[in-house]
C-alpha positions as CSV (number, residue, x, y, z in Angstrom):
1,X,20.6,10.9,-8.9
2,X,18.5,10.9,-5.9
3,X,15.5,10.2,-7.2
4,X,16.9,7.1,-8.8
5,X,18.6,5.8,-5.9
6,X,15.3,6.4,-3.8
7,X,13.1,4.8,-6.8
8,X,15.8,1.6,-6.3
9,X,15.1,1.8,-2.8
10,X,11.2,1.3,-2.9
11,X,11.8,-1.1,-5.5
12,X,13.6,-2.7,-3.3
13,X,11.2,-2.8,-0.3
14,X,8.2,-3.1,-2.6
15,X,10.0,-6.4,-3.7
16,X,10.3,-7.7,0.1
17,X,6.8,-6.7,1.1
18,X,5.7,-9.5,-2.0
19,X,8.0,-11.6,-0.9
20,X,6.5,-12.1,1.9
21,X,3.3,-12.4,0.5
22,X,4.1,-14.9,-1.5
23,X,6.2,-16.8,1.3
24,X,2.0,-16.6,3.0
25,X,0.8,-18.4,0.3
26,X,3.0,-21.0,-1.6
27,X,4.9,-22.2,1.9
28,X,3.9,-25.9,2.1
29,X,2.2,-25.7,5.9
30,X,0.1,-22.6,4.1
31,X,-0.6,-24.4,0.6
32,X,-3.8,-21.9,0.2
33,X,-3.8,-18.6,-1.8
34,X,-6.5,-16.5,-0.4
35,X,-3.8,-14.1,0.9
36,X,-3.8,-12.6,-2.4
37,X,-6.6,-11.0,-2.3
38,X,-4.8,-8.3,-0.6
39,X,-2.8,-7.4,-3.9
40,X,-6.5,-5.7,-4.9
41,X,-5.8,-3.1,-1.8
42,X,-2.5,-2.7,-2.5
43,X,-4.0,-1.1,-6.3
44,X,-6.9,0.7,-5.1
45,X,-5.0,2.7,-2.1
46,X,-3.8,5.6,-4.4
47,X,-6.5,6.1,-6.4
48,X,-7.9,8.6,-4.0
49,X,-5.1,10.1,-3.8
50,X,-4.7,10.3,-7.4
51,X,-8.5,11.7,-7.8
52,X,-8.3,14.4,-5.2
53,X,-5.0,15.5,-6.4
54,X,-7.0,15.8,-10.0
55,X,-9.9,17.3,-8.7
56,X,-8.7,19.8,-6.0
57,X,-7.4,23.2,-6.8
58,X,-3.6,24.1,-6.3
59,X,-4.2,26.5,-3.5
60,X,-2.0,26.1,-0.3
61,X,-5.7,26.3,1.7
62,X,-5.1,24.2,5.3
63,X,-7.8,22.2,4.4
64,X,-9.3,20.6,1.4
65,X,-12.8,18.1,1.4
66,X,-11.1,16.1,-1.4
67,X,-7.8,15.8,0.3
68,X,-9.8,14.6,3.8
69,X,-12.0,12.3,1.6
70,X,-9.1,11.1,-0.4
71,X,-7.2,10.4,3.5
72,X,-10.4,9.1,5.1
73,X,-11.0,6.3,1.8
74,X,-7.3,5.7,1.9
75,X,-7.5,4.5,5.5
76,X,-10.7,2.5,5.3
77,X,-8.9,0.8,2.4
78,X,-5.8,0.6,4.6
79,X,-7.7,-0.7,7.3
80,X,-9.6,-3.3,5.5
81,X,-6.0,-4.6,4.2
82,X,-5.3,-5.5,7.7
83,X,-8.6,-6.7,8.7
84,X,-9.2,-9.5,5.5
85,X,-6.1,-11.9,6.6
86,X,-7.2,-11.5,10.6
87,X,-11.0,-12.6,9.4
88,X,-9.2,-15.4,7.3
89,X,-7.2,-16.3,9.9
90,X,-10.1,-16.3,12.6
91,X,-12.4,-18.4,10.2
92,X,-9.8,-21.0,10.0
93,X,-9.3,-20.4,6.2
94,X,-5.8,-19.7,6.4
95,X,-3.1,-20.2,9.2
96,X,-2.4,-17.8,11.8
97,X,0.9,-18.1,10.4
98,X,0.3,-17.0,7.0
99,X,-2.0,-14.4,8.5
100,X,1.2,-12.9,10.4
101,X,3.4,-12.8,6.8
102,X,0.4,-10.9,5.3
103,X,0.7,-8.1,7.6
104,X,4.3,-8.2,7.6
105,X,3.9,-7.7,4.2
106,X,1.6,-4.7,4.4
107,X,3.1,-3.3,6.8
108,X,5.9,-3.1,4.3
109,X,4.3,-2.0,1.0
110,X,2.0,0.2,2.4
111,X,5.2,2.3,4.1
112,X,6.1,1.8,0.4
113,X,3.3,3.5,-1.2
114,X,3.8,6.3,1.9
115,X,7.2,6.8,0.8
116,X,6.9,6.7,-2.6
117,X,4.1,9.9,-2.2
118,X,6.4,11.3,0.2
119,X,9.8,11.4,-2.3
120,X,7.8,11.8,-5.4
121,X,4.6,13.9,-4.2
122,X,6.3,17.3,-3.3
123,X,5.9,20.3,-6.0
124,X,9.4,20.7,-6.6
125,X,11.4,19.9,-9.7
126,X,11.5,16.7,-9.3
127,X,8.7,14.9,-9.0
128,X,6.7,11.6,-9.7
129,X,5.0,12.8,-12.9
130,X,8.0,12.7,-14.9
131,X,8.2,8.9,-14.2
């Protein structure tokens, strides 16, 4: 019953982190939808995660080169999220306003994503596979 109320929960916070998305692009003072190009970040920051978890052994080793390639990728990714509404914003594309809902938005589903890997990541019995 935990893992459903905690899958609610970042259902939940996913949905907020959209909203404000959305609230970036279709508010009337915004009118333009070049936030969305964020939504392709928001999709490609697990894959490495995904491919290094596939690729790497099981071993408890301290360190693993596809688990630091998989963090390192997942931060430039993370990073780049951030930094496409601040060049939009400084190019006069979009609003500064719009710019600020973007990264309150990821800001909130990328602590989604985090959470979501940390509830559903662990090797116990319950985990995210069986979703």
């Amino acid at each position: 019953m935990a893992g459903i109320k905690a899958l609610v929960g970042l259902s939940f916070t996913g949905a907020i982190g959209l909203t404000f998305l959305l609230l970036s692009c279709a508010l009337d003072q915004y009118g333009v939808y070049w936030p969305f190009f964020v939504l392709i970040f928001y999709v490609l920051c697990p894959i490495p995660h995904f491919i290094a978890k596939r690729v790497s052994d099981d071993g408890d080793s301290g360190s693993n080169v596809y688990r630091e390639l998989a963090y390192f990728l997942t931060s430039g990714i993370v990073v780049s999220a951030f930094g496409l509404p601040m060049v939009l914003a400084h190019v006069s594309v979009i609003q500064w306003g719009a710019c600020g809902l973007v990264l309150a938005g990821n800001t909130v589903i990328f602590l989604t994503i985090l959470g979501f890997f940390l509830v559903f990541g662990g090797g116990d019995d319950f985990s995210w596979e069986q979703w």
